[in-house]
C-alpha positions as CSV (number, residue, x, y, z in Angstrom):
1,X,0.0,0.0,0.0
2,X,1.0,3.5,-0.7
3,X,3.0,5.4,2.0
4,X,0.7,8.0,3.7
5,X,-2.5,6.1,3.3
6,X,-4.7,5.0,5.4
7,X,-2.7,1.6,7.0
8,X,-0.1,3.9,7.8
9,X,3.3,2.9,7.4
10,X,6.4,3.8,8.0
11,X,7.1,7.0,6.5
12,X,3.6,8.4,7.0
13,X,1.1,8.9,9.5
14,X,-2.1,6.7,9.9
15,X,-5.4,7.7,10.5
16,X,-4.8,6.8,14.5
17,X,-2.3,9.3,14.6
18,X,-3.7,12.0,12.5
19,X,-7.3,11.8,14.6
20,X,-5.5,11.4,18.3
21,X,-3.7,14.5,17.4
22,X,-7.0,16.4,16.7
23,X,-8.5,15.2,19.7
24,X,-5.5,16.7,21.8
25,X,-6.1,20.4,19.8
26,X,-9.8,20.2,21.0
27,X,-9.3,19.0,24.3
28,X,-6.4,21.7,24.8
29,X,-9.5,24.5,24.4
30,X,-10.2,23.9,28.3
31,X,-7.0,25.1,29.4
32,X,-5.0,28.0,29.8
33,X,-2.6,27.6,27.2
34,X,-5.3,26.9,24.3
35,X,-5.7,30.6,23.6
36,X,-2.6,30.2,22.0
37,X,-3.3,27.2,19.9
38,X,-6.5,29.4,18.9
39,X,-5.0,31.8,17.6
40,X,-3.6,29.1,14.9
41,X,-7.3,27.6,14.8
42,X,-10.5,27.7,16.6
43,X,-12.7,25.1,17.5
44,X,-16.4,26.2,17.8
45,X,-17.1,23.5,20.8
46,X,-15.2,20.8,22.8
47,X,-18.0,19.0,22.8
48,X,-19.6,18.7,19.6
49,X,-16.0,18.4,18.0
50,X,-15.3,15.7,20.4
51,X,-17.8,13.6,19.3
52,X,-17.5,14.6,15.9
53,X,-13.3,13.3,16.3
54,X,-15.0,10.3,17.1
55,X,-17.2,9.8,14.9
56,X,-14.6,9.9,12.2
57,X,-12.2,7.8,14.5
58,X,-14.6,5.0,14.2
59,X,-15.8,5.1,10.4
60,X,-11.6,4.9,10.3
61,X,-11.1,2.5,12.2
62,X,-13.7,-0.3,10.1
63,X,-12.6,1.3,6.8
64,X,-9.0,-0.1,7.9
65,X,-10.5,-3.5,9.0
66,X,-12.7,-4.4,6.3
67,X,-10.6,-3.6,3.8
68,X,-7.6,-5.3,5.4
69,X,-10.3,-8.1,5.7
70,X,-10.9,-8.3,2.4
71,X,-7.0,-8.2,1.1
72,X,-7.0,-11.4,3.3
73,X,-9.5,-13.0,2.0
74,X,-8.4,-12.4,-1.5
75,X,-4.7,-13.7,-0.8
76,X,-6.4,-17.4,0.0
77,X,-7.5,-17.4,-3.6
78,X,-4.9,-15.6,-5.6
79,X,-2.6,-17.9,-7.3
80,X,0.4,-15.2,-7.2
81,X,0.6,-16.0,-3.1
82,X,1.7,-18.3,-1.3
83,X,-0.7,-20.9,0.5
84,X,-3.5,-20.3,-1.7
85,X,-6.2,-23.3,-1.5
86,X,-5.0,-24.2,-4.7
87,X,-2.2,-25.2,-3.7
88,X,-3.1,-26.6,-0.1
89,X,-3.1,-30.2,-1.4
90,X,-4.9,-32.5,1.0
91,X,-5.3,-36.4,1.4
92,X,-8.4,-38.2,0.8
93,X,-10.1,-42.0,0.2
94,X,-12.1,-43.1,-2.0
95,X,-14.1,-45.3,0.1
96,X,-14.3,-43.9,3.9
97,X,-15.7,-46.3,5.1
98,X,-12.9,-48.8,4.3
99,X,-10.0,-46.1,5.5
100,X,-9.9,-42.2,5.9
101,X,-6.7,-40.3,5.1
102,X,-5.3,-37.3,6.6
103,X,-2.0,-35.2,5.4
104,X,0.8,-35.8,8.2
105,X,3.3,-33.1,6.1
106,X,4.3,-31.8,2.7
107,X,2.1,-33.8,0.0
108,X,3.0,-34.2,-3.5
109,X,0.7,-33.9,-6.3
110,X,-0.7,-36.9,-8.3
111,X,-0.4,-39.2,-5.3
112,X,-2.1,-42.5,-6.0
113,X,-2.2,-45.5,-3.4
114,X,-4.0,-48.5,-3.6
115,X,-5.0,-49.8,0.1
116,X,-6.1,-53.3,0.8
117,X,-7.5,-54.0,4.0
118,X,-7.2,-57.7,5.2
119,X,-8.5,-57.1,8.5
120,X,-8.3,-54.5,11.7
121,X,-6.9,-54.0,14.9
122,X,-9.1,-55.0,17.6
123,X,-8.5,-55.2,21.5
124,X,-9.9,-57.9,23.3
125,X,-13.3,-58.5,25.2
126,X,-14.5,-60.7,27.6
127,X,-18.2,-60.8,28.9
128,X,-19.9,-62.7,31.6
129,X,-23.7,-64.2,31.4
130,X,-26.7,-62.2,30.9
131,X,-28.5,-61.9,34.6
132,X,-31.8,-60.1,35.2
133,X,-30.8,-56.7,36.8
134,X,-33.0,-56.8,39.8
135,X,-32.4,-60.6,40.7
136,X,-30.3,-61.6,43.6
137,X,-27.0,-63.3,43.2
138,X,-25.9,-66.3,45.4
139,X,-21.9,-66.1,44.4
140,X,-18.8,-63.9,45.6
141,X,-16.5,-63.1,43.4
142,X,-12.7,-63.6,43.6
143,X,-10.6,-63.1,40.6
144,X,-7.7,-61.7,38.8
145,X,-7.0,-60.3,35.7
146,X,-3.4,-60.1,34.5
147,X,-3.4,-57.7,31.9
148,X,-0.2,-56.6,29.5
149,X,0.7,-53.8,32.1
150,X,-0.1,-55.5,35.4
151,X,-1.9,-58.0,37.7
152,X,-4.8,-56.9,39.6
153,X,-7.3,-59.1,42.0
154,X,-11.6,-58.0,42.4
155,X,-13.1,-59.5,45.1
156,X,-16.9,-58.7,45.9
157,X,-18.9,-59.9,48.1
158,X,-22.7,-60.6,47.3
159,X,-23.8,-59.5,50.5
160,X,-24.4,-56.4,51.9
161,X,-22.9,-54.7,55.3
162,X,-26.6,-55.5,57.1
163,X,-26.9,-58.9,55.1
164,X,-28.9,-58.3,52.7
165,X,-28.4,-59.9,49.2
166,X,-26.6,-57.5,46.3
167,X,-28.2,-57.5,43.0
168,X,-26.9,-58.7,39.8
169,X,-26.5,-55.2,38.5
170,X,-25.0,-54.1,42.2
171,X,-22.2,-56.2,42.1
172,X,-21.3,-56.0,38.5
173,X,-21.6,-52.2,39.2
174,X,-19.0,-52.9,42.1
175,X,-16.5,-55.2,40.1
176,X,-16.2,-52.8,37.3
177,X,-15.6,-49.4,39.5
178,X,-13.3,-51.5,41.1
179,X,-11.3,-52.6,38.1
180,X,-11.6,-48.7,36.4
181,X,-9.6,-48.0,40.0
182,X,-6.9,-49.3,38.7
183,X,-5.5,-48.5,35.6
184,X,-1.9,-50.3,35.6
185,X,-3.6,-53.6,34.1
186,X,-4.6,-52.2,30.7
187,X,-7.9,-53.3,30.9
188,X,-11.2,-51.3,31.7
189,X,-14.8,-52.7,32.7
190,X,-18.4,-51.4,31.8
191,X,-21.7,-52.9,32.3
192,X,-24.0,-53.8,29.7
193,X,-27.9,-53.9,30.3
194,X,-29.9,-55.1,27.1
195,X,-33.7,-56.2,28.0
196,X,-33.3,-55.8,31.3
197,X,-30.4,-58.4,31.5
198,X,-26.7,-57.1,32.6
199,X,-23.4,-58.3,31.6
200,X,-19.7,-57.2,33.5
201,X,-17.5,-56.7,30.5
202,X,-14.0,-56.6,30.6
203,X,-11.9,-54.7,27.3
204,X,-8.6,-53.9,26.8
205,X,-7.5,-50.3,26.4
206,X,-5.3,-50.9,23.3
207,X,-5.6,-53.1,20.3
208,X,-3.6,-55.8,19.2
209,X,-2.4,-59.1,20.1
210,X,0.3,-57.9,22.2
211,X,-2.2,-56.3,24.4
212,X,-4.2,-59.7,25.5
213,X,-5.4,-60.3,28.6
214,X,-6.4,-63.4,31.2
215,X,-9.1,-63.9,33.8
216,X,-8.3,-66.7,36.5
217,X,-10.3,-67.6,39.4
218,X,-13.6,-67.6,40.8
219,X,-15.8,-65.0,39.0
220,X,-19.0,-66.4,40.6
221,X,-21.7,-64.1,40.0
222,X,-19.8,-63.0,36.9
223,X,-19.6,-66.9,35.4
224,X,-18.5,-66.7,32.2
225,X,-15.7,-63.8,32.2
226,X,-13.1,-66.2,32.3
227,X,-14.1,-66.7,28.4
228,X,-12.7,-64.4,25.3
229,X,-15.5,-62.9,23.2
230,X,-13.3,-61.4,20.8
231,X,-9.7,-62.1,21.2
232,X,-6.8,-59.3,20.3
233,X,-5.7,-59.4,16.6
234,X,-3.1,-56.9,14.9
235,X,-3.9,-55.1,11.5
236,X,-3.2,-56.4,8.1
237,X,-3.2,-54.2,5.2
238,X,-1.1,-54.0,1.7
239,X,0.1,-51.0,0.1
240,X,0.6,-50.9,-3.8
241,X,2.3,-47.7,-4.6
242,X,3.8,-47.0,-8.0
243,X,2.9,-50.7,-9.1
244,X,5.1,-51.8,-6.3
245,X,2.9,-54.2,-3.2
246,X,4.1,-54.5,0.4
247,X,2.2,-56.0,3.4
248,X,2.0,-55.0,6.6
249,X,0.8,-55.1,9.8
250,X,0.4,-52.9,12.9
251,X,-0.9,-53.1,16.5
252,X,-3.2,-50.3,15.9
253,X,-5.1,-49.2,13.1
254,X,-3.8,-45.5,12.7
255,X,-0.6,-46.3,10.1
256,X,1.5,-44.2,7.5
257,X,1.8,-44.8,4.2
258,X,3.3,-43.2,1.3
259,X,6.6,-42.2,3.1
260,X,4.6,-41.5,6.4
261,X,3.4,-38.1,4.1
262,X,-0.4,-39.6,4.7
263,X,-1.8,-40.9,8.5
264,X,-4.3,-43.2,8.2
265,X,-6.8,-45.0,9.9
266,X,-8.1,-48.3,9.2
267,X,-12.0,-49.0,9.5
268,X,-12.9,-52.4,8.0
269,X,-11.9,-55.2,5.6
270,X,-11.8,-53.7,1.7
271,X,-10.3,-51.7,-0.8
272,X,-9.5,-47.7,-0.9
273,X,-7.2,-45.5,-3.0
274,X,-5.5,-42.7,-0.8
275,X,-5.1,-39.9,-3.2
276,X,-3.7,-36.4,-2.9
277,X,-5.7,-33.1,-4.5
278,X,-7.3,-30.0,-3.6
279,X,-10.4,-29.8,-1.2
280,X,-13.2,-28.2,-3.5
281,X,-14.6,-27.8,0.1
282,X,-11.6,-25.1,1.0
283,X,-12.1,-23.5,-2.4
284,X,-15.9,-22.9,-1.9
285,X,-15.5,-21.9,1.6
286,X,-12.3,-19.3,0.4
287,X,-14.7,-17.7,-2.0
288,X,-17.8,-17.6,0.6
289,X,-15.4,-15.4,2.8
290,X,-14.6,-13.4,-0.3
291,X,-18.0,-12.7,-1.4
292,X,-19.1,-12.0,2.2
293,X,-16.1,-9.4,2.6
294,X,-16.6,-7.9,0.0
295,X,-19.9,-7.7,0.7
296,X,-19.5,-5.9,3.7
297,X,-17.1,-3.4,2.4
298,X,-19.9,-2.0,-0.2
299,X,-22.1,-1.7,3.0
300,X,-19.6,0.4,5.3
301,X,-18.4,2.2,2.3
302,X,-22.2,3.1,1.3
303,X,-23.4,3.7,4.7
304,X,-20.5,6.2,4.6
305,X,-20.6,7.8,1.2
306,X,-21.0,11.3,2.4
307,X,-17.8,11.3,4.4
308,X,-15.5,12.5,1.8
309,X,-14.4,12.3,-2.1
310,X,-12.5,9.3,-1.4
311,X,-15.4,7.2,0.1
312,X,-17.3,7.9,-2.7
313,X,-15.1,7.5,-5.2
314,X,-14.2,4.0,-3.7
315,X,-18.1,3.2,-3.3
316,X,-18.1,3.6,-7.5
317,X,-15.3,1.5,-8.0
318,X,-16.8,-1.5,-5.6
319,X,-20.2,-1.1,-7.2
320,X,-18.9,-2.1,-10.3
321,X,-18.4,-5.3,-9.2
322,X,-15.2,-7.8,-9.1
323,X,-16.0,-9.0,-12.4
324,X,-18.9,-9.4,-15.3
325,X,-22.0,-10.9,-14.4
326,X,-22.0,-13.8,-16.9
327,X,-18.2,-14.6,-15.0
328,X,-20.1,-14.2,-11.7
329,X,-22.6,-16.6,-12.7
330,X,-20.7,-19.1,-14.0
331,X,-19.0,-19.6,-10.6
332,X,-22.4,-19.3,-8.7
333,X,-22.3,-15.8,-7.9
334,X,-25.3,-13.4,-8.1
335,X,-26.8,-10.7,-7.0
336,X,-29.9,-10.1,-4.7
337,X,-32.3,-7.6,-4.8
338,X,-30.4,-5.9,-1.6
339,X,-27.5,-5.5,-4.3
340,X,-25.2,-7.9,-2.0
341,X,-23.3,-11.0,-4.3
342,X,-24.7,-13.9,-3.0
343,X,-22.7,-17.0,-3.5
344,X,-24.5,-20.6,-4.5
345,X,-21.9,-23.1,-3.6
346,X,-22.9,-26.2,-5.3
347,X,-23.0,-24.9,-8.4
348,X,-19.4,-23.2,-7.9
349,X,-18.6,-27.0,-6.6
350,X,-20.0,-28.4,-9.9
351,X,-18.1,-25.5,-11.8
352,X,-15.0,-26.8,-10.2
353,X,-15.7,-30.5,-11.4
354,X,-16.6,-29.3,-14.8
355,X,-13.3,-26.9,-15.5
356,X,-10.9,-26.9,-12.9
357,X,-8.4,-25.0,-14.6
358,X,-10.8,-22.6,-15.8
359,X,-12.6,-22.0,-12.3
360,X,-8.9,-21.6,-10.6
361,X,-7.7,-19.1,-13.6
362,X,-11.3,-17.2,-13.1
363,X,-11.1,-17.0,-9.3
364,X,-7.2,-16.6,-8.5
365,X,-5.5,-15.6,-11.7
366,X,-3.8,-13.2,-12.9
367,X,-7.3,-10.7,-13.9
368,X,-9.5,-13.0,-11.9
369,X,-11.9,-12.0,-8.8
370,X,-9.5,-12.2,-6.4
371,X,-7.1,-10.1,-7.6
372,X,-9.9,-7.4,-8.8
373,X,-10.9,-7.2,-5.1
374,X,-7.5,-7.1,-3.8
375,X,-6.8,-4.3,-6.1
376,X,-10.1,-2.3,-5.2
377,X,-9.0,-2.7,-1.8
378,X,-4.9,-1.7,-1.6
379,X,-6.3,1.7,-3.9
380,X,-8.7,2.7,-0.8
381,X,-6.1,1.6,1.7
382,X,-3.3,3.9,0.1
383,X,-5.8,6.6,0.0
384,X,-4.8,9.4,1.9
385,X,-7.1,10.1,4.9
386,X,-7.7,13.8,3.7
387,X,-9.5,12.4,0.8
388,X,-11.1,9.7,2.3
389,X,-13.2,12.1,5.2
390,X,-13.0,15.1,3.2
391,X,-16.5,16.2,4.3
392,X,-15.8,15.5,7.8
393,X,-12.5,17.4,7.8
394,X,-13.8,20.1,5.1
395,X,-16.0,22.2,7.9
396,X,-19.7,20.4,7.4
397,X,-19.9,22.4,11.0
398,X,-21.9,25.5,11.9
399,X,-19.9,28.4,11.5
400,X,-17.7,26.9,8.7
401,X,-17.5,27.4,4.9
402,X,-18.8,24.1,3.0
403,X,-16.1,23.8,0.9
404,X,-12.6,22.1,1.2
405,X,-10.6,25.4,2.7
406,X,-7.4,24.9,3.4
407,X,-4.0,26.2,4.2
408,X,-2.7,28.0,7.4
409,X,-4.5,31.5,6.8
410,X,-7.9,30.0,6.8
411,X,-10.1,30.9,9.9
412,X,-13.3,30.0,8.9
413,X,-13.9,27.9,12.2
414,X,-13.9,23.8,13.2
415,X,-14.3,23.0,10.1
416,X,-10.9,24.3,8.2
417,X,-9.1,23.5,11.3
418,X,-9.8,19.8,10.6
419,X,-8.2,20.8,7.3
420,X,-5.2,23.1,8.2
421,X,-4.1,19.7,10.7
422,X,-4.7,17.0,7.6
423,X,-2.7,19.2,5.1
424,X,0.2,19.6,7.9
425,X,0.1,15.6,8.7
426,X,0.0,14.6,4.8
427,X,3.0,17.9,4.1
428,X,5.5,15.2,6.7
429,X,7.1,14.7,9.9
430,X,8.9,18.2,9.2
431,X,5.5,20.3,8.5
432,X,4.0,18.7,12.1
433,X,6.8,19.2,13.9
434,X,6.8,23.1,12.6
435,X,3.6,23.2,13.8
436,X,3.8,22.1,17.2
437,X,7.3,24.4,17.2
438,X,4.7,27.3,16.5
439,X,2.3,26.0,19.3
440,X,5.0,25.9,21.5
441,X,6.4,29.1,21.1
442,X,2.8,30.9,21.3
443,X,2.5,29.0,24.3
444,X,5.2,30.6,26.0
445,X,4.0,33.7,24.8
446,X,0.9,33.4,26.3
């Protein structure tokens, strides 16, 4: 952006500055040495010029963000920077439900992997005998499980401290908190309840068949957990990259493949290709953010027209649109009756099926949307803040001429004094520092 305009930089002043300083001059009227500084310029009343500094303070302040806003929005889909979502490449599957895919680091394009799925990691499960919830049980239960990261030993009693009989569902209630209590033996209990009959149910925390465990002893009211359900089994999968097949198998079912560029996780038995290529998703959702910055940049700027020559000017140039409408259209966007571009994203999504190249030269290219709108927004970002609240700074104030006065000699009241302090801050650092010189030296005149 240019130097001087309104982002600042550093060899000009920003609007922050430029409005802070005014809000000094009129606050200086309440004391002794402001007849001084009036004698430079007068300011009609503290007050109303206080909130009229604010006023333009704010507008300046969401002029600055939206637009910067917008410049963001537009660098996700120009193709001239870096980390556009064209070139975000991502990792995907052909059949989810077999194996997802996720990008672990730097992808390359075209990849192509053909993923066989023998079978998955699983963790073992034992479960006891279905009993009804509310019946009584007769048996204790005394037993150990030695799981792959320790021993432990669950002993519950079926009676109560008074001697009363525990239910089913008490004690299997009482053997899994128990077991949960301890969490050294890699194994974890839950109780299942399925018309109106509970199980105890012991699982291990990890998958494969390193991670087995055994019950010994008396499980009594719990008969049966002795017994594997479903035993612990390691992953089997091969890889066929580049015509070239390798089998493997894993303890878990989150593996790497393709040079560990792509994590992914195994589901069920079948066949995937893990590819590598652009999320249209990202795309759509880039433009949506465009559209809806852009959008609101119209508003601010048209809510604001009467500001100064520069808003207006910059309202023009945004009303004009980023584009044709028969370019709009074919990427989905229109225009509603509010005169806001309204984006429809399945049709942009089948546009992006249909041409890819097209839709990416269209959108991010060297004339395309993006860089229309970025433009639009770096030429009222290096506008100068003078221009931009011209009006506001120009004397629309009683007591002041309507027109743009300026220059040091001009006394025409609040209005030109706005305008005298914009022409010193946009003259340079050596024109404001003259003029606080001058303020000074008044001051001690005083």
């Amino acid at each position: 952006m240019s130097i001087g305009g309104i982002s600042g930089g550093g060899y000009g002043y920003g609007y922050t500055s430029s409005i802070n300083n005014l809000l000094q001059l009129s606050s200086l009227k309440s004391t002794a040495s402001y007849s001084a500084i009036n004698a430079v310029n007068r300011v009609s009343s503290t007050n109303s010029n206080t909130s009229a500094y604010a006023s333009v303070t704010s507008f300046l302040k969401d002029y600055q963000s939206e637009l910067t806003g917008l410049e963001a929005a537009a660098a996700k889909l120009q193709t001239s920077k870096s980390g556009n979502v064209f070139t975000e490449l991502e990792a995907g599957s052909t059949d989810e439900s077999v194996a997802t895919a996720e990008k672990s680091w730097r992808l390359e394009a075209g990849l192509d992997v053909e993923l066989e799925v023998h079978s998955v990691a699983q963790s073992q499960r034992n479960v006891s005998v279905a009993n009804y919830a509310a019946d009584l049980a007769e048996e204790d239960m005394e037993f150990e499980i030695a799981g792959p990261d320790g021993s432990q030993k669950i002993s519950i009693s079926s009676t109560n401290a008074n001697g009363t009989k525990k239910t089913y569902k008490q004690m299997y209630q009482e053997a899994a908190k128990a077991v949960n209590a301890n969490s050294g033996t890699g194994v974890k209990a839950s109780v299942e309840s399925e018309n109106g009959k509970v199980s105890l149910v012991l699982a291990g925390k990890k998958t494969g068949e390193a991670n087995s465990f055994t019950v010994s002893g008396k499980t009594g009211a719990a008969a049966g957990l002795e017994y594997v359900d479903r035993a612990a089994s390691d992953a089997s999968y091969t890889v066929t990259q580049d015509g070239y097949s390798q089998s493997y198998t894993s303890d878990t079912n989150q593996v790497s493949i393709a040079y560990g560029r792509v994590d992914v996780e195994l589901k069920k038995e079948g066949s995937t290709n893990i590819y590598s290529g652009v999320d249209s998703d990202r795309i759509t959702d880039a433009v949506q953010d465009l559209v809806d910055s852009y959008n609101s940049v119209t508003n601010l700027l048209e809510a604001n027209a009467g500001r100064g020559r520069g808003t207006a000017a910059h309202l023009s140039s945004f009303q004009r649109g980023m584009a044709h409408e028969k370019t709009l259209a074919a990427m989905g966007i229109t225009t509603n009756k509010a005169g806001d571009l309204v984006l429809d994203k399945e049709k942009l999504t089948e546009a992006l099926e249909k041409d890819y190249d097209f839709v990416v030269d269209t959108l991010g290219g060297q004339f395309g949307l993006a860089e229309n709108a970025a433009q639009k927004a770096d030429r009222a970002l290096s506008d100068s803040v003078q221009r931009i609240v011209s009006n506001d700074l120009g004397g629309k104030t009683s007591g002041s001429s309507s027109g743009s006065g300026s220059g040091a000699g001009s006394s025409a009241g609040a209005g030109n004094a706005y305008t005298q302090f914009a022409n010193f801050v946009s003259g340079g650092a050596y024109n404001l520092a003259n003029y606080y010189a001058v303020g000074m030296l008044l001051n001690t005149m005083a």
